[in-house]
C-alpha positions as a Markdown table, in Angstrom:
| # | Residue | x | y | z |
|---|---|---|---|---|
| 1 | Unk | -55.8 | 11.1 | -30.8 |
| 2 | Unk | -56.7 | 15.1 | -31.0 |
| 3 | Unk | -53.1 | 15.8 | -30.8 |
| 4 | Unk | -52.2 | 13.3 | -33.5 |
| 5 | Unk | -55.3 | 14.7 | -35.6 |
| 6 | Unk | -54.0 | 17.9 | -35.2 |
| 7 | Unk | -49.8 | 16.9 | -36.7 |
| 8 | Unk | -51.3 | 15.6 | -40.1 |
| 9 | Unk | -53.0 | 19.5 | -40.7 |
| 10 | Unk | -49.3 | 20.3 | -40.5 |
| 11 | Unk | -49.2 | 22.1 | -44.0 |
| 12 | Unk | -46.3 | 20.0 | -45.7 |
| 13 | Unk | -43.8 | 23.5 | -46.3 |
| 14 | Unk | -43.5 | 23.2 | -42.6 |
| 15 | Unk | -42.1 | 19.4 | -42.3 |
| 16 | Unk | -38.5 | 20.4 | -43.9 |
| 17 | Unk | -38.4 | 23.5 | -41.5 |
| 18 | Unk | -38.9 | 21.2 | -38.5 |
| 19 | Unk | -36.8 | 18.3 | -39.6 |
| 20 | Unk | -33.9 | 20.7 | -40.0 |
| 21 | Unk | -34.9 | 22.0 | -36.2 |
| 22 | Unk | -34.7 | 18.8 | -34.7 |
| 23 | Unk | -31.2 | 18.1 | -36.8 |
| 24 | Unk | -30.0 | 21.2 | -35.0 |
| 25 | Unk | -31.3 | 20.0 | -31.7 |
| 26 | Unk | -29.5 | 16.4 | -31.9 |
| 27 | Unk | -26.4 | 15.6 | -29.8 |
| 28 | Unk | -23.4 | 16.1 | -30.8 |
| 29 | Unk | -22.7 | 12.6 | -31.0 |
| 30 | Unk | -25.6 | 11.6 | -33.0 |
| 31 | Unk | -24.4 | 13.9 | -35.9 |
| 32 | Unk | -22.5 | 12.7 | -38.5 |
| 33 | Unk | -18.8 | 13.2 | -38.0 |
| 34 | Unk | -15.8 | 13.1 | -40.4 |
| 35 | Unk | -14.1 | 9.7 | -40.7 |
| 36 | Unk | -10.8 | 9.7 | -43.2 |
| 37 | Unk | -11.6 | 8.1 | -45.4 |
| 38 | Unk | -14.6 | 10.4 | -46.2 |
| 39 | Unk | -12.2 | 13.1 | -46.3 |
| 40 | Unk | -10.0 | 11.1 | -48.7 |
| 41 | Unk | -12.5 | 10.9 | -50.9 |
| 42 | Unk | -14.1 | 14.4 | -50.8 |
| 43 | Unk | -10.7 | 15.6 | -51.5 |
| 44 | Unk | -10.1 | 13.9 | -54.1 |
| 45 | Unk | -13.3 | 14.2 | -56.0 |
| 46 | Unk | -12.5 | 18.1 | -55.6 |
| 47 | Unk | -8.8 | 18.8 | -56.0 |
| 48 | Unk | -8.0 | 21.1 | -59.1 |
| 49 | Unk | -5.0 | 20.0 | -59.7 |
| 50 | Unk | -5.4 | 16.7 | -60.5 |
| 51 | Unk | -8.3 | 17.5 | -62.5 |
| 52 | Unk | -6.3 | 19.8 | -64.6 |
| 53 | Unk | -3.2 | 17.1 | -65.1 |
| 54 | Unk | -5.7 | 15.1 | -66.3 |
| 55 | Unk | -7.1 | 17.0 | -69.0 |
| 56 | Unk | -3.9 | 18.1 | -69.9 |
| 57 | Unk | -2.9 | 14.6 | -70.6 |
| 58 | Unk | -5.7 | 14.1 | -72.9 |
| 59 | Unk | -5.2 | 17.2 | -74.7 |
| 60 | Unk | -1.8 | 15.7 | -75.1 |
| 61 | Unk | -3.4 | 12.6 | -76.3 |
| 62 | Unk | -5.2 | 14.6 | -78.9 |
| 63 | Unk | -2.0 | 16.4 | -80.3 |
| 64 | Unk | -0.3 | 13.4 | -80.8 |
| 65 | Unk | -2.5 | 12.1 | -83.4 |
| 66 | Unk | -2.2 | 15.8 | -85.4 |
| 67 | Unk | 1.2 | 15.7 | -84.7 |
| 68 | Unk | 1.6 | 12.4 | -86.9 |
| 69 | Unk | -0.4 | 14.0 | -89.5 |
| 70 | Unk | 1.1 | 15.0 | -92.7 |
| 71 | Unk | 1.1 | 19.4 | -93.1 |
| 72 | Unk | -2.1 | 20.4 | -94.9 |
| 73 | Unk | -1.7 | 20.8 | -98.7 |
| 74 | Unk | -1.4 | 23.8 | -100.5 |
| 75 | Unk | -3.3 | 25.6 | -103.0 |
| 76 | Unk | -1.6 | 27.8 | -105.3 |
| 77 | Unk | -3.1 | 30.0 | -108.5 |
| 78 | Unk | -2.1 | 33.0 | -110.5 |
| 79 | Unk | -1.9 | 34.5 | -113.6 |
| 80 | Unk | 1.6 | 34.6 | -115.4 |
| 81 | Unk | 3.1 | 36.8 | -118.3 |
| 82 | Unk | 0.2 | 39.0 | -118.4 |
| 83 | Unk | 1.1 | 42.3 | -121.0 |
| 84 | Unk | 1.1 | 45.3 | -118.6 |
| 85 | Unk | 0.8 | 47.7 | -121.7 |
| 86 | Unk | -2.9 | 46.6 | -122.6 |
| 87 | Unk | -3.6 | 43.8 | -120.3 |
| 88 | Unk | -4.7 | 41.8 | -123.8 |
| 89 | Unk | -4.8 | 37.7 | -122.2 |
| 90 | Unk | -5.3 | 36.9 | -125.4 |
| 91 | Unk | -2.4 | 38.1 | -127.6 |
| 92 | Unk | 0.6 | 36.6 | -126.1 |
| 93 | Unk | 0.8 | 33.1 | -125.8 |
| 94 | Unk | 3.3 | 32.6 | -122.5 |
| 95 | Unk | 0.6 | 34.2 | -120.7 |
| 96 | Unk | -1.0 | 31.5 | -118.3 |
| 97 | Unk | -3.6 | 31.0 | -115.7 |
| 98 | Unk | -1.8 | 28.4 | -113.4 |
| 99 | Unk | -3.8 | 26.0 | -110.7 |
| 100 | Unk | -1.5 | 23.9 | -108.2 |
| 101 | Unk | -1.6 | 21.9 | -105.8 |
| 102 | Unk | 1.3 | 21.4 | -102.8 |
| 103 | Unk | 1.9 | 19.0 | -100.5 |
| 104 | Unk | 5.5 | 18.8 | -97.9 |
| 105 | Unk | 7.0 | 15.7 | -96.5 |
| 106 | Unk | 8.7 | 16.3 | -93.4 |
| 107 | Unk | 12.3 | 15.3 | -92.8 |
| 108 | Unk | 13.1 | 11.2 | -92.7 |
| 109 | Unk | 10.9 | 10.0 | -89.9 |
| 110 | Unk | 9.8 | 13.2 | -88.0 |
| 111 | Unk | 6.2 | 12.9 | -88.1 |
| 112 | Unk | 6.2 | 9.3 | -86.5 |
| 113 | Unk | 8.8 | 10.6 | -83.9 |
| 114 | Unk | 6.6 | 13.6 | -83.3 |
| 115 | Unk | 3.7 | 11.5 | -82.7 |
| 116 | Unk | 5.7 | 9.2 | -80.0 |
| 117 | Unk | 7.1 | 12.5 | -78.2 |
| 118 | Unk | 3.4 | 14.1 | -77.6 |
| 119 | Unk | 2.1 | 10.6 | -76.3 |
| 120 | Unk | 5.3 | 10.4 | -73.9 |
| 121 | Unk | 4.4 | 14.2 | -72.9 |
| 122 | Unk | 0.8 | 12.7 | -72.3 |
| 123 | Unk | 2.1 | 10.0 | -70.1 |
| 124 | Unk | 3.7 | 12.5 | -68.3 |
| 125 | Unk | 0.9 | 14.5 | -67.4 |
| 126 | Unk | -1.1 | 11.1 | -66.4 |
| 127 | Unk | 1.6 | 10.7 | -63.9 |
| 128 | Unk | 1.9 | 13.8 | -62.4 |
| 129 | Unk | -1.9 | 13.5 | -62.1 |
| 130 | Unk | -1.2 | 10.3 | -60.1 |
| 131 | Unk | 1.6 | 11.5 | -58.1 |
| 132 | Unk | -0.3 | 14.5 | -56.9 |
| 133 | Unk | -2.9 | 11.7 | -55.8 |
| 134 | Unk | -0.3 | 10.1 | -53.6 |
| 135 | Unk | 0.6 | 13.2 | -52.0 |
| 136 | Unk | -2.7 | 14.8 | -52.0 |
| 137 | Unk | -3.5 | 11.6 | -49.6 |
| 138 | Unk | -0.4 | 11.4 | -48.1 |
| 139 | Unk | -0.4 | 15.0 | -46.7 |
| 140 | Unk | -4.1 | 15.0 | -45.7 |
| 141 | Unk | -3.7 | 12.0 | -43.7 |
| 142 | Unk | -1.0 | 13.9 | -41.9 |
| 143 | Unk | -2.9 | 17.2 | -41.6 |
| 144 | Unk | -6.4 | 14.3 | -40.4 |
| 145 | Unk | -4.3 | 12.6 | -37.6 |
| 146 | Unk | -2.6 | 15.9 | -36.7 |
| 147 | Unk | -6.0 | 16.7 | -36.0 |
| 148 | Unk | -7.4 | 14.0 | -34.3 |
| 149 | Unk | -4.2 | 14.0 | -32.0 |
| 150 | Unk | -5.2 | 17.9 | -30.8 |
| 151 | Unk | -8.9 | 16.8 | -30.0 |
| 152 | Unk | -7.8 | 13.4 | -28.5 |
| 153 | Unk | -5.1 | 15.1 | -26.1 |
| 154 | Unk | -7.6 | 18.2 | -25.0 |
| 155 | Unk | -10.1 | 15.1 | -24.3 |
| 156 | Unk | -7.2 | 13.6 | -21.9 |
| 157 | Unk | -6.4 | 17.2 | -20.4 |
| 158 | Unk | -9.8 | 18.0 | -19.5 |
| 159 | Unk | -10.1 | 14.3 | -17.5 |
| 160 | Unk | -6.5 | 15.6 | -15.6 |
| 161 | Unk | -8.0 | 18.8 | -15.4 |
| 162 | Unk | -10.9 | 17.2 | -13.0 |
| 163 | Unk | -8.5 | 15.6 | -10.9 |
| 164 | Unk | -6.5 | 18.4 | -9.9 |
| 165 | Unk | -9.9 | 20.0 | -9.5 |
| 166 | Unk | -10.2 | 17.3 | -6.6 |
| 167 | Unk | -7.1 | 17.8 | -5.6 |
| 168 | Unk | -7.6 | 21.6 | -5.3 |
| 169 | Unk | -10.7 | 21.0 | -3.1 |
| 170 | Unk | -8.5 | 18.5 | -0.9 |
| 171 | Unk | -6.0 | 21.1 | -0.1 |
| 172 | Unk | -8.5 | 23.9 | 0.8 |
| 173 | Unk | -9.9 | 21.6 | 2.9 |
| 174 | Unk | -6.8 | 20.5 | 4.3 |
| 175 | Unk | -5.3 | 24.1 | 4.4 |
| 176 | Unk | -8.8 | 25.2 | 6.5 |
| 177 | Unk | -7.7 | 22.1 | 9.5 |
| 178 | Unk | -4.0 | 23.3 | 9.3 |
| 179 | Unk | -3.1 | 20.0 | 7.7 |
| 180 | Unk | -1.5 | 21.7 | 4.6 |
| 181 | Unk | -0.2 | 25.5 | 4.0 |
| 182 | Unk | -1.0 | 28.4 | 1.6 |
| 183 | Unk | 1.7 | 27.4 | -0.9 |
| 184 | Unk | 0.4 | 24.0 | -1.3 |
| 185 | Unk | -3.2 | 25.8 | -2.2 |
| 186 | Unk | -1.3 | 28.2 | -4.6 |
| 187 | Unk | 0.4 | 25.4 | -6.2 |
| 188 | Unk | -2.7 | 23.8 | -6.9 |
| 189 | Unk | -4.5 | 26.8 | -8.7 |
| 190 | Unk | -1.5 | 27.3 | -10.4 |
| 191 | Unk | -1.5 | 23.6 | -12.1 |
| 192 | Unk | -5.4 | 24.1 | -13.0 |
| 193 | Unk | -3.9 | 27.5 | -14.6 |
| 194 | Unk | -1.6 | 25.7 | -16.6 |
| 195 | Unk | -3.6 | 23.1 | -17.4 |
| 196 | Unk | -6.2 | 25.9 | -18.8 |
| 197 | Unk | -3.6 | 27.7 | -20.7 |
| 198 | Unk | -2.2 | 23.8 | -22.3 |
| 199 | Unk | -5.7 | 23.6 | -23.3 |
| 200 | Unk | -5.8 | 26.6 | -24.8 |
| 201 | Unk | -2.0 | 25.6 | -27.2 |
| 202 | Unk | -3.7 | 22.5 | -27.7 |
| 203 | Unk | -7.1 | 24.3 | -29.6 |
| 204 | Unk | -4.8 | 26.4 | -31.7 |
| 205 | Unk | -3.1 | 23.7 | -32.8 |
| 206 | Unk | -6.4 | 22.5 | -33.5 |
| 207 | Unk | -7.3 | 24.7 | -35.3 |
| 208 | Unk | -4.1 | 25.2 | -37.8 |
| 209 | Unk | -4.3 | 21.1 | -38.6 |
| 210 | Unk | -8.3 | 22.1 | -39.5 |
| 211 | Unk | -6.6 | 25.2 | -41.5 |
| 212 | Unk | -4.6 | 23.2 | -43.4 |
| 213 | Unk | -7.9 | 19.9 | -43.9 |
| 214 | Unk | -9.7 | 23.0 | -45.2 |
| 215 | Unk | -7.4 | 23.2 | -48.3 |
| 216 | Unk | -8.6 | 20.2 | -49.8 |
| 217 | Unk | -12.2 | 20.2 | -47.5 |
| 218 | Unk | -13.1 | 23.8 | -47.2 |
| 219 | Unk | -15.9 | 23.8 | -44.5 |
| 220 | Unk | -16.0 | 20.0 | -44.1 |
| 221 | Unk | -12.8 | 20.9 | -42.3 |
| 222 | Unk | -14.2 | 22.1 | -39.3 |
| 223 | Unk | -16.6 | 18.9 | -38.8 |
| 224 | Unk | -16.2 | 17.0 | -35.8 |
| 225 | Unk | -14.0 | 13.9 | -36.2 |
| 226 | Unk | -14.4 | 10.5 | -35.6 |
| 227 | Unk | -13.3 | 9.6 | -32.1 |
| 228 | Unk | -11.1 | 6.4 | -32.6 |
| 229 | Unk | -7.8 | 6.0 | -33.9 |
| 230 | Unk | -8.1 | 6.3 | -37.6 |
| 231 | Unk | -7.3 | 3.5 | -39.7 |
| 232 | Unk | -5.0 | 3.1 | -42.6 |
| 233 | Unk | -4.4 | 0.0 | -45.0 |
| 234 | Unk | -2.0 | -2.4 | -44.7 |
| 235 | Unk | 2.0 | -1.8 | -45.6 |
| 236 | Unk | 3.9 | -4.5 | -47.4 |
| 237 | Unk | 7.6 | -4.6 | -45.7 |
| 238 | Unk | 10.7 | -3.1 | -46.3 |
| 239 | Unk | 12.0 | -5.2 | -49.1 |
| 240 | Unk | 8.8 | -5.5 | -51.1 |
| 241 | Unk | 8.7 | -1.3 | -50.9 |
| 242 | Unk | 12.5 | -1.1 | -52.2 |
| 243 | Unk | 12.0 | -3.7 | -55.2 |
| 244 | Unk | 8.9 | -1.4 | -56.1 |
| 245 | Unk | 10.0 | 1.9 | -55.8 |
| 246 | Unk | 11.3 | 1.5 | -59.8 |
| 247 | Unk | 7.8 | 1.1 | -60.7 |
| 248 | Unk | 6.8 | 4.2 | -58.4 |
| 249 | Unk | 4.9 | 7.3 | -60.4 |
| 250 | Unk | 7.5 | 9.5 | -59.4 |
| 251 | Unk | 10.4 | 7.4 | -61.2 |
| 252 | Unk | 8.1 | 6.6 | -64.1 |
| 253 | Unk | 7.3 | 10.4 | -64.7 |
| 254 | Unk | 11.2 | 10.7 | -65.0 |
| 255 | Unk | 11.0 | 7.5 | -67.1 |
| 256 | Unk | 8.1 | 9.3 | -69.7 |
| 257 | Unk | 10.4 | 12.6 | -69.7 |
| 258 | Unk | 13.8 | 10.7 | -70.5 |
| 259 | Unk | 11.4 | 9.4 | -73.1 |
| 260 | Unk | 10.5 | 13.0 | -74.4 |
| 261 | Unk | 13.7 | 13.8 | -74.3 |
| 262 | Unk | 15.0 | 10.8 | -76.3 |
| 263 | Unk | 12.5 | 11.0 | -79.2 |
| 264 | Unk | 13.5 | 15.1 | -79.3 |
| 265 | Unk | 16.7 | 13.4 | -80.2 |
| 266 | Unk | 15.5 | 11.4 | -82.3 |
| 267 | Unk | 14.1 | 14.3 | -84.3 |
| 268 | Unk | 17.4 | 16.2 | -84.4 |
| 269 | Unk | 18.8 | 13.7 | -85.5 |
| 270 | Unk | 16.4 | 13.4 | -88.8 |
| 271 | Unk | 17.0 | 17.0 | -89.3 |
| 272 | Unk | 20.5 | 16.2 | -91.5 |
| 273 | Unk | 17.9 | 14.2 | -93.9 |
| 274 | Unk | 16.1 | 16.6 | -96.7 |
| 275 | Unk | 12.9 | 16.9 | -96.7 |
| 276 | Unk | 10.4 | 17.0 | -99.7 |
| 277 | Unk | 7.9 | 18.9 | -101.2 |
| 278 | Unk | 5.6 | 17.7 | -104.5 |
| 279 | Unk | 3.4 | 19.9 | -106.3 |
| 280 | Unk | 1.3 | 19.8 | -109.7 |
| 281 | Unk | 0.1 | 22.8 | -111.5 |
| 282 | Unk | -2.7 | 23.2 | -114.3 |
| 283 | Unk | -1.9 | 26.2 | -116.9 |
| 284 | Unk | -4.9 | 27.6 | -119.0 |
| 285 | Unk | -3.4 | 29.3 | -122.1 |
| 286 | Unk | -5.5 | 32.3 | -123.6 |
| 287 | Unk | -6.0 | 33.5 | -127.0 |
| 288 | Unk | -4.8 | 31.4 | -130.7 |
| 289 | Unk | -2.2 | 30.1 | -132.4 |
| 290 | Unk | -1.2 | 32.2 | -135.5 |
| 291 | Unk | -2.7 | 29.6 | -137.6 |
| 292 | Unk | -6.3 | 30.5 | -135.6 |
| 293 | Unk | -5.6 | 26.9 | -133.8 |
| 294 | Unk | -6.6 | 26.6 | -130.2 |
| 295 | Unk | -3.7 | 27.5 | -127.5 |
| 296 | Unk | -3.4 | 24.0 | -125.9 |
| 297 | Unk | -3.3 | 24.0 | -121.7 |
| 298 | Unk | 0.1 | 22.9 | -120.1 |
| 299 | Unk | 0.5 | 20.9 | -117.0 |
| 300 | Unk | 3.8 | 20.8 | -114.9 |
| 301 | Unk | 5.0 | 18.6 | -112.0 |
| 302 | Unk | 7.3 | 20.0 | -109.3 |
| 303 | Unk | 9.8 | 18.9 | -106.8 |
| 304 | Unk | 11.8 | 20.8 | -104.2 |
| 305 | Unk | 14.1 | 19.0 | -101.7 |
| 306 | Unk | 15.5 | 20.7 | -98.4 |
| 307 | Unk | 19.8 | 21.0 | -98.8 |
| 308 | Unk | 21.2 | 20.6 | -95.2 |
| 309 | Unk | 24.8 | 21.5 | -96.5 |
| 310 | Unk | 26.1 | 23.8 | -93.9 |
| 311 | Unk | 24.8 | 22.1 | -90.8 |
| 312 | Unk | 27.8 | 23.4 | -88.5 |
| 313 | Unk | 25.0 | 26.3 | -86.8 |
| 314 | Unk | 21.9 | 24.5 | -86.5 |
| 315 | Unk | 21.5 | 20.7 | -86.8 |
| 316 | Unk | 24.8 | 20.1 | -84.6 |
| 317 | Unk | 23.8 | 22.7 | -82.4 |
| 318 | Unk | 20.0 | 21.4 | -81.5 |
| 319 | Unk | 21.5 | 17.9 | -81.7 |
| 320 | Unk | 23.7 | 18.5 | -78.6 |
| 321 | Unk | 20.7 | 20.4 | -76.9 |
| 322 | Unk | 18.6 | 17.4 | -77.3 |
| 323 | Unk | 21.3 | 15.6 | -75.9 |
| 324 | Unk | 22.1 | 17.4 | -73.1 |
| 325 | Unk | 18.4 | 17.6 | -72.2 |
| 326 | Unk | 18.3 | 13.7 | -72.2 |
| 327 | Unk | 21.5 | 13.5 | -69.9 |
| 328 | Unk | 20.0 | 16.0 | -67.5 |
| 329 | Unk | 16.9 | 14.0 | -67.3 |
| 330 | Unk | 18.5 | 10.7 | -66.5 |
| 331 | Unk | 20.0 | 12.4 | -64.1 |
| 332 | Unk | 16.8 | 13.5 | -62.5 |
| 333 | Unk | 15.9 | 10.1 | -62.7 |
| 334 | Unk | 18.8 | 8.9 | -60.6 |
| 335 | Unk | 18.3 | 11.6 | -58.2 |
| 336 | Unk | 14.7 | 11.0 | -57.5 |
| 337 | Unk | 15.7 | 7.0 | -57.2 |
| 338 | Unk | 18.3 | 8.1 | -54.7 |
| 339 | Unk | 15.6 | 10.2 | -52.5 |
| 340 | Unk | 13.5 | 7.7 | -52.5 |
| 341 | Unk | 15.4 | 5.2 | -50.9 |
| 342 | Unk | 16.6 | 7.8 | -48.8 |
| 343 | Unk | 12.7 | 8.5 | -47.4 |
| 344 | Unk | 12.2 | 4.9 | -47.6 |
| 345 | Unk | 15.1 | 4.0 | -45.1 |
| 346 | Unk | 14.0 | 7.3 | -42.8 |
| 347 | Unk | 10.7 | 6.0 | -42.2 |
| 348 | Unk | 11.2 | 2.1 | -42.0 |
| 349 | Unk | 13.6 | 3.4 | -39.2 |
| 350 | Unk | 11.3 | 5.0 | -37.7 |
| 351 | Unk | 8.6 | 2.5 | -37.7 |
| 352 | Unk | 10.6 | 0.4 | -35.8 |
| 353 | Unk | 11.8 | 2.8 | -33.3 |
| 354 | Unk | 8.0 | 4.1 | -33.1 |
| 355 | Unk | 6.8 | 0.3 | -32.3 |
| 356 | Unk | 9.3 | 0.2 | -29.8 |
| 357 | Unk | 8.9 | 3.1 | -27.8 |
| 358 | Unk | 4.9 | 2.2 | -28.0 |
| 359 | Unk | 5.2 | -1.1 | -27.2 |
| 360 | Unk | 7.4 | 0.5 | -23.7 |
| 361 | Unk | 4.8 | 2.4 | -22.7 |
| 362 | Unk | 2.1 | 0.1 | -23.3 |
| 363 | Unk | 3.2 | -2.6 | -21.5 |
| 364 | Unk | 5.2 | -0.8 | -18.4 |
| 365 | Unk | 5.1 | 3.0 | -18.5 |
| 366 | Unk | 1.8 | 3.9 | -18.5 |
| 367 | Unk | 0.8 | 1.3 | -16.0 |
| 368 | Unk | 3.7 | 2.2 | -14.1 |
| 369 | Unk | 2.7 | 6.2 | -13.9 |
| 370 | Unk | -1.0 | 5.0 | -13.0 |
| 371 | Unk | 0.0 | 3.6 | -10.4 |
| 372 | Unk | 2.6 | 6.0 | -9.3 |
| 373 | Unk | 0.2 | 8.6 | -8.7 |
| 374 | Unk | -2.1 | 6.3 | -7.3 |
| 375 | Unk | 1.1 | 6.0 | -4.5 |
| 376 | Unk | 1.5 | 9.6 | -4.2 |
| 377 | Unk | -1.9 | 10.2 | -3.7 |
| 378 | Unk | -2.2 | 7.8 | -0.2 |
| 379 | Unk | 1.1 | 9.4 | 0.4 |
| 380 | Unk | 0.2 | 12.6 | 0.6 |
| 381 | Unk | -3.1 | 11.7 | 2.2 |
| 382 | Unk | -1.0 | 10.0 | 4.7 |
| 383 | Unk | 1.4 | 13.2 | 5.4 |
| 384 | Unk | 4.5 | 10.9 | 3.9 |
| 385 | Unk | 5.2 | 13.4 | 1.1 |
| 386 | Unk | 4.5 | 16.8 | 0.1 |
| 387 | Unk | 2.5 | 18.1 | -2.0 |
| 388 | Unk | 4.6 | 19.2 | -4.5 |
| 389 | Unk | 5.4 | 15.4 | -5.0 |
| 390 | Unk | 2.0 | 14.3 | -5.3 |
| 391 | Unk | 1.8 | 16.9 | -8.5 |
| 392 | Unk | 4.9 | 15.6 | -9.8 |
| 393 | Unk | 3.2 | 12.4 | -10.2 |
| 394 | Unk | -0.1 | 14.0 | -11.6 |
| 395 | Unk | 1.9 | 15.5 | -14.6 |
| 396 | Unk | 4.0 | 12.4 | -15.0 |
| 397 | Unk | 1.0 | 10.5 | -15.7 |
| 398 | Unk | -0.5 | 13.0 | -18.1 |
| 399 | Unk | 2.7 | 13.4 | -19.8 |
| 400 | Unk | 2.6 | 10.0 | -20.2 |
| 401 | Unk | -0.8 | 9.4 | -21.3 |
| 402 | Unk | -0.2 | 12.5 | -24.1 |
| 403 | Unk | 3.3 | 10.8 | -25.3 |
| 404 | Unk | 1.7 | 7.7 | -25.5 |
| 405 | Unk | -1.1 | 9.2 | -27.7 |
| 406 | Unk | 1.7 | 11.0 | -29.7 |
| 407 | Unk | 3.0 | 7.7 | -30.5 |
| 408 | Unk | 0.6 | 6.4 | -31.5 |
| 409 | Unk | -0.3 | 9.3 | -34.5 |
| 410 | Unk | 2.9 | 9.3 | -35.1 |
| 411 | Unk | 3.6 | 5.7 | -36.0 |
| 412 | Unk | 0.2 | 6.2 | -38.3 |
| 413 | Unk | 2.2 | 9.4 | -39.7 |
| 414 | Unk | 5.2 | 6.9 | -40.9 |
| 415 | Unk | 2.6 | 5.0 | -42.5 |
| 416 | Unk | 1.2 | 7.4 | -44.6 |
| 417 | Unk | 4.7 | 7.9 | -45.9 |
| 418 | Unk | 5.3 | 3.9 | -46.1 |
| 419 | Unk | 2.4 | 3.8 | -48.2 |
| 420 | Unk | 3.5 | 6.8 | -50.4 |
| 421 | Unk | 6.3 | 5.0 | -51.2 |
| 422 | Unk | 4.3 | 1.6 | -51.7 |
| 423 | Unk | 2.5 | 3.5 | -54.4 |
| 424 | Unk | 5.1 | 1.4 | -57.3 |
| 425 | Unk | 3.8 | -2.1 | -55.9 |
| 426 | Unk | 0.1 | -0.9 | -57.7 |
| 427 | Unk | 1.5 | -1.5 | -60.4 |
């Protein structure tokens, strides 16, 4: 009771102090670790670059409606046929104080197509915003499992590593009643060297996959991971993905740009039409009539209209660079369709090849090198083989344990492309 008396006198600017202590204090394992799909979202609630294609596209957005906005009238004044001998307003009667007012209409239907071209440049930017999505989670998931893979296969070295420990001790022991020789004591330490030094390839490894997390996680990067195999959603199959992939962002960015480049043609093409200007002017008259009658104001109404006569030099020219532009875009197009299907084929390939080799060493090699070494051991413990032998089989079932964790990342690896390419079927 004295001691619980004593806890609440705890002034309260010393609670935070020892919560974050005891925090400190906790287990490894009782801390919070990174799963992916916190890292997903943490990356994408602080990558720049999709931030900025985003407000790109709605500056776009906000061009677009200036862009289908008539040019701002024009004011015009000025005083006309002033005498420069006595500067007399009054005496002559051409001389006039004008007031006008301008106002240009831009060739045929350039305003609208203006107006269309910004909003496909807008589009645009929207798409590249969700294409650097895709890949932003596409290549963390990569950089994630590559990762996870380093800390899984230190986890399986270091349990090796205590068996060739035991079998260390076994030799000295056996080395010390003559049952085995120097070399198979040497060859022993020599294993737990290598082991050591695989250990030490497999932390900088580590540490490069956390290097390259920390792009999108800075510090987050360095948290400790969750220990089981990470999880990624569901991929439709192979003919689902290919009758998508037109609706995929990276086609439909080429889609928005051949746009672009269709209404630039557009434009060109309203270029051979004249354009208009209106204007209306006011014209104060100073001074009287001979007869002493007022000088009566004049009006006037004007009209000025573009002549795209010689059109040899600039309309045909931009024309076919409009063109041009649109031809090399479709091409783009094409070429990005192509590439896809490519990447599509690659990793449906190796998805299946991936399940297959997995599937081997699930159901026979692993079991198979277990018990292989299992043999070897009694063996050797039997004087049937050497020792060199019995460590054969120790590394063979390592090896095969790491491979079959290799697998295993890697098939989630093709995934992370699979779904990349799936990215059309949100559509």
């Amino acid at each position: 009771m004295k001691i619980l008396m004593y806890r609440m006198r705890l002034p309260r600017i010393l609670v935070p102090a020892i919560l974050l202590l005891w925090t400190a204090l906790l287990p490894a394992d009782v801390q919070e670790h990174l799963s992916l799909q916190e890292a997903e979202r943490l990356a994408l609630e602080s990558d720049p670059r999709i931030r900025a294609r985003q407000a790109l596209s709605q500056a776009l957005m906000a061009d677009a409606v200036a862009d289908g906005q008539l040019p701002d009238p024009k004011f015009r004044t000025g005083l006309y046929n002033a005498p420069l001998d006595d500067f007399d307003l009054r005496r002559e009667p051409s001389t006039q104080l004008r007031f006008g007012i301008q106002q240009a209409f831009p060739k045929g239907n350039t305003l609208a197509l203006r107006e269309k071209k910004t909003r496909s440049l807008a589009s645009a930017e929207s798409l590249r915003a969700r294409l650097e999505e895709l890949k932003l989670l596409r290549d963390l998931r990569k950089a994630y499992l590559d990762a996870y893979y380093q800390i899984q296969a230190a986890h399986i070295i270091r349990s090796s590593r205590k068996l060739f420990e035991s079998l260390t001790e076994i030799t000295q022991v056996q080395y010390g009643s003559g049952g085995s020789s120097q070399q198979d004591v040497l060859r022993a330490e020599l294993e737990l060297s290598r082991l050591d030094d695989r250990l030490t390839q497999v932390k900088a490894k580590e540490d490069a996959a956390r290097a390259a997390l920390s792009r999108w996680l800075g510090q987050v990067a360095w948290q400790a991971l969750e220990d089981g195999l990470p999880a990624l959603p569901a991929v439709a199959d192979r003919e689902s993905i290919a009758a998508s992939l037109e609706r995929h962002p990276e086609i439909r960015l080429q889609s928005a740009i051949i746009e672009t480049h269709q209404q630039a043609v557009a434009i060109s093409r309203e270029q051979y039409k004249p354009g208009w200007t209106l204007g209306a002017e006011y014209r104060m008259r100073f001074g009287d009539n001979p007869d002493d009658s007022d000088r009566s104001d004049m009006g006037a109404l004007m009209l000025t209209v573009d002549m795209p006569l010689f059109t040899e030099k600039r309309q045909d020219k931009r024309l076919a660079a409009s063109q041009k532009r649109a031809d090399a875009a479709y091409l783009e197009r094409e070429n990005s369709w192509r590439m896809l299907r490519e990447k599509l084929a690659a990793a449906h390939s190796s998805r299946e090849r991936l399940e297959e080799r997995l599937e081997r060493y699930q159901e026979r090699l692993i079991k198979d090198a277990e018990e292989n070494a299992k043999a070897a051991l009694l063996a050797y413990q039997s004087g049937t083989i050497e020792f060199t032998g019995l460590m054969r089989a120790r590394i063979t079932e390592l090896d095969i344990h790491l491979q079959a964790l290799k697998l295993r990342v890697d098939l989630l690896k093709t995934q992370a492309d699979l779904l990349y390419l799936a990215a059309g079927e949100e559509q």
